[in-house]
PyMOL commands that place a pseudoatom at each C-alpha (Angstrom):
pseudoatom trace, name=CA, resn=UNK, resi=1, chain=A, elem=C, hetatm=0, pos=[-16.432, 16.613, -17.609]
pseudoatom trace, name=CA, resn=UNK, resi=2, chain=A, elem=C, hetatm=0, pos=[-15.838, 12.847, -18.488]
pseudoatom trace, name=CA, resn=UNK, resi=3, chain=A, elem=C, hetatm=0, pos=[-12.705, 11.158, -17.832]
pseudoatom trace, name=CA, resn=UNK, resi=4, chain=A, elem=C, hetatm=0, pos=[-11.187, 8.033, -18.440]
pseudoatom trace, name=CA, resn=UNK, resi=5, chain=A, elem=C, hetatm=0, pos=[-9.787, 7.662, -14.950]
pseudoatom trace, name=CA, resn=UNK, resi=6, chain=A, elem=C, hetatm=0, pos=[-8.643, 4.376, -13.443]
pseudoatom trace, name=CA, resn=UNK, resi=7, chain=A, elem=C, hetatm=0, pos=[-7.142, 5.104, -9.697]
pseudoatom trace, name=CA, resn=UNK, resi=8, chain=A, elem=C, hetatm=0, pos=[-3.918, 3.012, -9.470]
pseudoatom trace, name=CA, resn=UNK, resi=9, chain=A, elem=C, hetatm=0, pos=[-2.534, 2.152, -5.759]
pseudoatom trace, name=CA, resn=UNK, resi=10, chain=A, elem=C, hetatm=0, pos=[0.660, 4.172, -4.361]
pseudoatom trace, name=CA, resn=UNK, resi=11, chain=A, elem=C, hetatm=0, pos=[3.820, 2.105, -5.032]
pseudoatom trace, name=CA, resn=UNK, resi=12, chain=A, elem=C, hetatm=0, pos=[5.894, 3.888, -1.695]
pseudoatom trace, name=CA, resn=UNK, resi=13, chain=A, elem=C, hetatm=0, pos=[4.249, 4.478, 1.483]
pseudoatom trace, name=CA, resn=UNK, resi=14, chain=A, elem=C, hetatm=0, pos=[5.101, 7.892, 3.678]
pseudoatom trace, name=CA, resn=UNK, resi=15, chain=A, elem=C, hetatm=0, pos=[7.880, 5.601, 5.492]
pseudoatom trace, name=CA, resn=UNK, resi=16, chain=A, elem=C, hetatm=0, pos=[9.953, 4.819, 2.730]
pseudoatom trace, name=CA, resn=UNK, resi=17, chain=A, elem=C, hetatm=0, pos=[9.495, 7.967, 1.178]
pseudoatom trace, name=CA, resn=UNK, resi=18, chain=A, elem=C, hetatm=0, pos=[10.880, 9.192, 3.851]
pseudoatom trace, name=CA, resn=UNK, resi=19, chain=A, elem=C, hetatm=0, pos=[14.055, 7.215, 3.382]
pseudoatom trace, name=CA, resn=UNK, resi=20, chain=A, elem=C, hetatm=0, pos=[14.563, 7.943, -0.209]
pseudoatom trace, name=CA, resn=UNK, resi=21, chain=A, elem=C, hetatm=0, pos=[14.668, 11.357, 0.708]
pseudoatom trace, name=CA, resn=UNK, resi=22, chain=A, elem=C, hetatm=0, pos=[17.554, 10.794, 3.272]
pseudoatom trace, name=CA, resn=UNK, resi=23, chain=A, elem=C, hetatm=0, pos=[19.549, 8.100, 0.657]
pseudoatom trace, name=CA, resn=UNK, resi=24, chain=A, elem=C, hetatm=0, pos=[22.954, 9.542, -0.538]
pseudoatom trace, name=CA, resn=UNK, resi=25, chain=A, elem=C, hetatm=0, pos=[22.528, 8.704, -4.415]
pseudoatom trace, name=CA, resn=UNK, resi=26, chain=A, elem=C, hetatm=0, pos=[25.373, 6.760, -6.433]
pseudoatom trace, name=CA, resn=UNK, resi=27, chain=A, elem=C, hetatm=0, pos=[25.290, 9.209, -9.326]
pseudoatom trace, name=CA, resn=UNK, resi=28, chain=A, elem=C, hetatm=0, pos=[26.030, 12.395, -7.275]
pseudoatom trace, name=CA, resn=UNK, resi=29, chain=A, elem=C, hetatm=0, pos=[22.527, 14.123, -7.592]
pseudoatom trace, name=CA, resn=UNK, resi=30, chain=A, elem=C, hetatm=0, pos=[19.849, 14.363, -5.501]
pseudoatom trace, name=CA, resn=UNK, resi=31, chain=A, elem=C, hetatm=0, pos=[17.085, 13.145, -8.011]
pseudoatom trace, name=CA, resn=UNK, resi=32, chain=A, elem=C, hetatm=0, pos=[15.862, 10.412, -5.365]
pseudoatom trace, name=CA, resn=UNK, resi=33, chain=A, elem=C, hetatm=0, pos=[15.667, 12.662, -2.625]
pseudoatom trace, name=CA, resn=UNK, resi=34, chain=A, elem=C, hetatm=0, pos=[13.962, 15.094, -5.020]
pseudoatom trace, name=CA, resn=UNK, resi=35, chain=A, elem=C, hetatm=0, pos=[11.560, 12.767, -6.956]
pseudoatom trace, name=CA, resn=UNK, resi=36, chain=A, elem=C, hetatm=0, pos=[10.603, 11.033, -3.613]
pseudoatom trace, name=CA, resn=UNK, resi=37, chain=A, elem=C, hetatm=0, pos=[9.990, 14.610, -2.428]
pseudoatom trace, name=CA, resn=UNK, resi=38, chain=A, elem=C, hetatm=0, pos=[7.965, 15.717, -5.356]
pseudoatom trace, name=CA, resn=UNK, resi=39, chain=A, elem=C, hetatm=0, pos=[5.748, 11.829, -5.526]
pseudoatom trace, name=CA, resn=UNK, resi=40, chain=A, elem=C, hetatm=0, pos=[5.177, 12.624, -1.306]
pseudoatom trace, name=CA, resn=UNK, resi=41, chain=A, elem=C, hetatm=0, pos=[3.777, 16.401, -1.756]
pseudoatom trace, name=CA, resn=UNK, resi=42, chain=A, elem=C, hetatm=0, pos=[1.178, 14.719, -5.123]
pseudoatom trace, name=CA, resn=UNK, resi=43, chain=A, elem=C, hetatm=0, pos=[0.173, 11.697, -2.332]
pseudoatom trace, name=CA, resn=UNK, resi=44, chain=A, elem=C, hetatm=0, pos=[-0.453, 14.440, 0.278]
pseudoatom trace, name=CA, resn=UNK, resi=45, chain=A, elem=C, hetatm=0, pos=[-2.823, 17.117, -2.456]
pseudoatom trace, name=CA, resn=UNK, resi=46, chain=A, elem=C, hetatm=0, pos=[-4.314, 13.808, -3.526]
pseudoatom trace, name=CA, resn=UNK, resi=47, chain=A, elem=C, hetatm=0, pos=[-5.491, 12.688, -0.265]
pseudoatom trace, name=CA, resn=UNK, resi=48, chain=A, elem=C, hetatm=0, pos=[-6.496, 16.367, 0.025]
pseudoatom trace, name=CA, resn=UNK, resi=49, chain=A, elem=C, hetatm=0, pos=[-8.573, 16.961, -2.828]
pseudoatom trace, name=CA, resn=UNK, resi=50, chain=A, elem=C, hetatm=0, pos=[-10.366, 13.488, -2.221]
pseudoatom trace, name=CA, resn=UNK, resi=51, chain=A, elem=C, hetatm=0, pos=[-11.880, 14.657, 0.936]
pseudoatom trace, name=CA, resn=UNK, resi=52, chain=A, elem=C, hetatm=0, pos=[-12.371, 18.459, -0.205]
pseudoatom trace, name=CA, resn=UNK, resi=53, chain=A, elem=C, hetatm=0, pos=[-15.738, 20.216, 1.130]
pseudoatom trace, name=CA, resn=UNK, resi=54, chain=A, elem=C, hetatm=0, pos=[-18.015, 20.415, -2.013]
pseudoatom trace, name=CA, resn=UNK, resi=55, chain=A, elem=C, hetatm=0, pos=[-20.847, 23.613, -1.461]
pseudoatom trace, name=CA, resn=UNK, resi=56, chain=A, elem=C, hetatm=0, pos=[-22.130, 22.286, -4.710]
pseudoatom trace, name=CA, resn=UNK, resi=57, chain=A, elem=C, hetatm=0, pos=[-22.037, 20.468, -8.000]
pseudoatom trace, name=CA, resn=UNK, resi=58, chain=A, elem=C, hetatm=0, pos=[-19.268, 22.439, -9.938]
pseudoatom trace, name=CA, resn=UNK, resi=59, chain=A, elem=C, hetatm=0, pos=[-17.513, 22.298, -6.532]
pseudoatom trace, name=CA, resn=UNK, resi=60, chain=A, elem=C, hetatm=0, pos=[-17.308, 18.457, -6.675]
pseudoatom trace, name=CA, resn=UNK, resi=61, chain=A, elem=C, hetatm=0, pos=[-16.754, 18.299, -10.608]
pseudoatom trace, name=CA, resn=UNK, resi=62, chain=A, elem=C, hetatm=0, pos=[-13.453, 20.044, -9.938]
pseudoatom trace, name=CA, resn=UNK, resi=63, chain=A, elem=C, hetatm=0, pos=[-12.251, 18.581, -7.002]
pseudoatom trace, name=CA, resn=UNK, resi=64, chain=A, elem=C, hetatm=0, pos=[-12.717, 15.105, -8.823]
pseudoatom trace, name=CA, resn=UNK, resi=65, chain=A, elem=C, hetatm=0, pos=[-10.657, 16.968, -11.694]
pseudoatom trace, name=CA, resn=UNK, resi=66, chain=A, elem=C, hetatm=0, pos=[-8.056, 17.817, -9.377]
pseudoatom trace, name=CA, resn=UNK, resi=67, chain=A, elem=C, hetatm=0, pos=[-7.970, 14.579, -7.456]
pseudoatom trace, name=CA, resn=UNK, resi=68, chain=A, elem=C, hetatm=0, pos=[-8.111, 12.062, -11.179]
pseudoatom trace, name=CA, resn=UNK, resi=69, chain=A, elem=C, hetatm=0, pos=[-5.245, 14.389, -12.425]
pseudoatom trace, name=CA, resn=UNK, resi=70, chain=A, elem=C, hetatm=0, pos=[-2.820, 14.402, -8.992]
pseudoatom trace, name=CA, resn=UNK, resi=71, chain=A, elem=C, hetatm=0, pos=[-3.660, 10.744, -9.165]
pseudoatom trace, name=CA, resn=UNK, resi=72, chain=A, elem=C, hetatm=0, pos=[-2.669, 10.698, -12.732]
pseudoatom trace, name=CA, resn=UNK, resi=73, chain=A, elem=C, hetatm=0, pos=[0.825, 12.829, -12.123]
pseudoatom trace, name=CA, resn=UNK, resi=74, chain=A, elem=C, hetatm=0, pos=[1.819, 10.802, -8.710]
pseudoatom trace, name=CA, resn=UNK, resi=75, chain=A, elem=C, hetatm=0, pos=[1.443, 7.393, -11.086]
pseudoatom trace, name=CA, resn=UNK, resi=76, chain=A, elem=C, hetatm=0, pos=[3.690, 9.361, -12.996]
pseudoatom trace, name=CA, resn=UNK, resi=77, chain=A, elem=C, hetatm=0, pos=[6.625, 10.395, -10.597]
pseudoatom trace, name=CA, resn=UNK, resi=78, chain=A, elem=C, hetatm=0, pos=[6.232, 7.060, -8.808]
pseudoatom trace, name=CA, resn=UNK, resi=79, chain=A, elem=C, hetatm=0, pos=[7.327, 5.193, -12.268]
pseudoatom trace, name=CA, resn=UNK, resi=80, chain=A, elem=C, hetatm=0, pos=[10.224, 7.374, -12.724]
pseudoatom trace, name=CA, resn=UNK, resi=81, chain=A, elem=C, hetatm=0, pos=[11.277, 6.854, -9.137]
pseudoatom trace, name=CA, resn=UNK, resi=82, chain=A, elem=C, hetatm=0, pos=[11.174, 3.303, -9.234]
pseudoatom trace, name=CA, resn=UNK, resi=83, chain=A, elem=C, hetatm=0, pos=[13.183, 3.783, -12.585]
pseudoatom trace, name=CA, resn=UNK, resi=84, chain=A, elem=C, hetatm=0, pos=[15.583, 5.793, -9.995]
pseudoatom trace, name=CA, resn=UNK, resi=85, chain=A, elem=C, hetatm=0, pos=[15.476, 3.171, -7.633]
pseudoatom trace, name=CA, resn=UNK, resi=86, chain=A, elem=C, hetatm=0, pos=[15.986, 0.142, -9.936]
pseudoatom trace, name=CA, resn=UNK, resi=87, chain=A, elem=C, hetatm=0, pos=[19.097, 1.848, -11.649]
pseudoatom trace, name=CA, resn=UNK, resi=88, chain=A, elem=C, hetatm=0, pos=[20.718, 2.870, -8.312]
pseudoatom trace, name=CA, resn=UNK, resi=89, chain=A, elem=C, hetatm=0, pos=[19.957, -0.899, -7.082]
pseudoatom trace, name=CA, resn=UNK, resi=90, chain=A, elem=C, hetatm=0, pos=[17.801, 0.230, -4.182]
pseudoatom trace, name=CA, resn=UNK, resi=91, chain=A, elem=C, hetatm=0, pos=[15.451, -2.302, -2.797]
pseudoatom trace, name=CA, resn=UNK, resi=92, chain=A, elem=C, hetatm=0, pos=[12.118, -0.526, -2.227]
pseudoatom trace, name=CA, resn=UNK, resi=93, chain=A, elem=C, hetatm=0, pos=[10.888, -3.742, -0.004]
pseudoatom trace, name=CA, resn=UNK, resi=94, chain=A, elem=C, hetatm=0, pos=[14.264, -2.951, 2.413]
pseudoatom trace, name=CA, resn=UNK, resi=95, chain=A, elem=C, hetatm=0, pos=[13.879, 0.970, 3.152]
for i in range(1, 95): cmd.bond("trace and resi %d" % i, "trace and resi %d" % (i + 1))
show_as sticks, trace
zoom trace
């Protein structure tokens, strides 16, 4: 199972996740708390699936799998919360 998987660092740490989830948002939904919510639970089942027991070969192949496409979807979320962010003028370096 071949991949063309490049890992990409995590834009938000635990801590300010944790304060997105708590910020009151300017357009009356809670898409940052729930996006912030949603790219914390992919970081945890990434760091997960990285250190995953492998009894063998096809154990590892799919752990990888699952760990290159979490990786893949938290990349994901943590563009459209920054596009959440950047619209509601929050400061990601401040929280």
């Amino acid at each position: 199972m071949k991949t063309d998987f490049t890992f990409k660092e995590r834009i938000f740490n635990d801590f300010a996740l944790g304060k997105l989830q708590e910020i009151t948002s300017v357009i009356e939904c809670e898409c940052p708390n729930q996006v912030s919510t949603i790219v914390n639970s992919l970081s945890s089942f990434e760091e997960y699936s990285k250190k995953c027991t492998n009894r063998n070969a096809k154990d590892a192949e799919i752990h990888k799998l699952l760990f290159e496409k979490t990786s893949q979807a938290r990349v994901i979320m943590e563009e459209a919360l920054k596009a959440i962010c950047d619209f509601e003028d929050i400061v990601i370096s401040d929280l």
